[in-house]
C-alpha positions, 0 to 999 in steps of 0.5 A, a space after each residue: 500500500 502506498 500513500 501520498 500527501 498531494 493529488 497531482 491536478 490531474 489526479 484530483 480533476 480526474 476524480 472529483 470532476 468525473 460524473 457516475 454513468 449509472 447502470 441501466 435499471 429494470 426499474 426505468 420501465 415503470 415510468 411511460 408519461 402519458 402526456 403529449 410532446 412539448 412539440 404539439 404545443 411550444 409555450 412562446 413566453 415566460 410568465 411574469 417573473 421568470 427569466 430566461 438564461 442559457 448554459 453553454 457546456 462544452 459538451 453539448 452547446 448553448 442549452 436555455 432554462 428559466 429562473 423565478 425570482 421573487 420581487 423582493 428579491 431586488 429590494 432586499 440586498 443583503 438577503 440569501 434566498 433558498 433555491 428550488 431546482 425544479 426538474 420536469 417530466 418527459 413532456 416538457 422534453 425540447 429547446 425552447 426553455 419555456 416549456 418546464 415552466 407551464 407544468 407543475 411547479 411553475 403555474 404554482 408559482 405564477 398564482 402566487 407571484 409575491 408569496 413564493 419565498 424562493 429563487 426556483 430555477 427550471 432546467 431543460 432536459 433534451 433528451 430522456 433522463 437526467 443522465 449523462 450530459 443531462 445530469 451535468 447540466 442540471 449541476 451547472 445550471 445550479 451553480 450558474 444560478 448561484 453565481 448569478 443570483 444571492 443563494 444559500 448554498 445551504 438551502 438549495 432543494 430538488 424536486 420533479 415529477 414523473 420523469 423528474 421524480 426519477 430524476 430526483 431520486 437519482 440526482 439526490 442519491 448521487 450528490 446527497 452533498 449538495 442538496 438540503 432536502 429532495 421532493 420525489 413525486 410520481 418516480 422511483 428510486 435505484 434501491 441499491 444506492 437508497 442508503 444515500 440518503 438516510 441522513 438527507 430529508 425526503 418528502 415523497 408523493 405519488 398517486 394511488 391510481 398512477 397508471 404510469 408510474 406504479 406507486 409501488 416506485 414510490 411506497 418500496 424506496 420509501 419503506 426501504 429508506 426507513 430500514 435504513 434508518 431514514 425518515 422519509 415522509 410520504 405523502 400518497 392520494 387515494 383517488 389520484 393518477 399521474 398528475 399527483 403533482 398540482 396536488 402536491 405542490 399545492 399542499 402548503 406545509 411542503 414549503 414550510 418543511 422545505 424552509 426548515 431544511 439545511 444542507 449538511 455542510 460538514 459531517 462527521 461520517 459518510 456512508 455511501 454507495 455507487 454503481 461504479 467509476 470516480 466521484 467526490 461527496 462532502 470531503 471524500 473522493 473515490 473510486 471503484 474497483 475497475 471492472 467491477 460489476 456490484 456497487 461499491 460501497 465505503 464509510 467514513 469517518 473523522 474524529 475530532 482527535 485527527 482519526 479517519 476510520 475507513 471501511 470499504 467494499 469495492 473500492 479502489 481508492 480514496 481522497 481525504 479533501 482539505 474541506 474534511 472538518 474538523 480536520 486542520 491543516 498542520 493536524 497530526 492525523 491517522 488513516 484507518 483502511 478496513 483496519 490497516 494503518 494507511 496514512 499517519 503524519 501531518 495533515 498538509 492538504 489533500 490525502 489519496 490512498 491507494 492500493 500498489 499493483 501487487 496489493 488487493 484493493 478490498 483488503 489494503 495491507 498496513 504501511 504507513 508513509 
């Protein structure tokens, strides 16, 4: 086993930059969104309120979406609001950047222009699923967002239905770091990566007669949530079918929960489980195993004394960031990895852990630098 104190720029882009391609998931059948093509009827203009904006990603060129931003946002100057991410289903699918804004969320908040307390930003999907590029752009758009406008970055939420709710889930599962509470309506989830979320609020919702999304989407994340130890909520209406989502957002204690959530800035202890490739969350990077085939699965844990506690499966390896409080720099630490000492010196900034060519990745042998 051999260690290093410093990521190389090339090793430290490589493995916090990299976006997970998830697997292919039986349970993307279960969603058919039984509503007409955006391109039957392109919405021309924005309601009052809303803001176009276009992304340029260099993967996939210029991509419009739409912001809300409260009134009082422009006579309150030194406030941070809280920012809605609002991702649509498959009917809102096109270019125009207008379309996610007639459906759900957005028709909502134009009945109520000056009692919204949020900045709500409205991407655009061109394609099926939030995956890929698709994925990235809702990141960036998000940080586009914070950039342009005043945001709590501790205060940002997601939400979408049908295909969105998917998206939520998935968007939620991946990046649990980013985001203060989720708001899944009429999706489902991947329930091998579910424990992601144990420690992130979640207020579900779907309808009984959903004849395009099976409620039991729905009703097995949400169980399999509490046998983790989640506390999701879940909210599900008896006589309702796809569009569960006017009624949801239409359900006034949603917003007051959403207020009371905070982003978990700096935890003590990551669990998390990925389907593969190279990722970061809160103030851990990783990487799996290459080739394998199962999720891989690691648990971290700082103690204020300086001692990292590492368990892993799969798992090729690992960074501790400079961000990973209450570690400091100048701080002697020590580096646990599934029980062999790793790492054990003077903490000087970021921390990679990985196995040599002759070590098994799933069972690190001690050294220390």
């Amino acid at each position: 086993m051999r260690t290093e104190r410093r990521l190389t720029v090339a090793l430290l882009a490589w493995m916090c930059l990299v976006t997970l391609a998830p697997r292919t998931c039986a349970w993307q059948s279960l969603v058919q969104d039984g509503r007409s093509s955006p391109a039957a009827t392109v919405p021309t203009a924005l309601p009052r309120g809303f803001f176009q904006h276009t992304l340029e990603l260099p993967e996939d060129g210029s991509r419009k979406y739409a912001v809300y931003v409260p009134p009082q946002y422009f006579t309150e100057a030194d406030h941070k609001w809280p920012l809605l991410v609002v991702l649509h289903g498959s009917g809102e699918i096109g270019t125009d950047g207008v379309a996610p804004t007639q459906v759900g969320m957005g028709p909502y908040i134009a009945g109520r222009p000056k009692r919204f307390p949020f900045i709500a930003v409205f991407p655009q999907a061109h394609a099926m699923w939030y995956r890929g590029v698709e994925e990235i752009a809702v990141y960036q758009i998000i940080e586009d967002v914070c950039k342009e406008y005043r945001v709590d970055r501790d205060r940002i939420y997601l939400t979408g239905f049908s295909m969105g709710g998917f998206g939520t889930w998935e968007l939620g599962i991946r990046r649990p770091d980013l985001f203060a509470a989720l708001v899944p309506i009429c999706g489902a989830a991947p329930m091998d990566y579910v424990g992601n979320l144990v420690n992130l609020p979640v207020w579900v919702f779907h309808g009984a007669k959903d004849a395009n999304v099976k409620v039991e989407g729905s009703r097995d994340a949400v169980a399999r949530l509490k046998s983790l130890g989640g506390s999701p909520l879940y909210t599900e209406f008896p006589q309702i079918g796809h569009n569960s989502w006017d009624t949801a957002y239409h359900t006034p204690a949603l917003y007051k929960w959403l207020l009371a959530q905070r982003r978990v800035a700096h935890p003590k202890t990551i669990d998390y489980t990925f389907p593969g490739g190279a990722i970061q969350v809160w103030w851990l990077a990783m990487e799996s195993e290459p080739n394998r085939k199962a999720p891989a699965h690691i648990r971290a844990t700082i103690s204020n004394d300086g001692e990292v506690i590492v368990e892993s499966e799969g798992v090729a390896s690992f960074a501790i960031l400079s961000k990973s409080e209450p570690i400091r720099v100048g701080q002697d630490v020590l580096v646990k990895w599934n029980g062999a000492v790793v790492y054990k010196g003077r903490y000087e900034g970021p921390v990679v852990v990985r196995p040599n060519r002759d070590a098994a990745p799933a069972g690190p042998a001690t050294s220390t630098p």
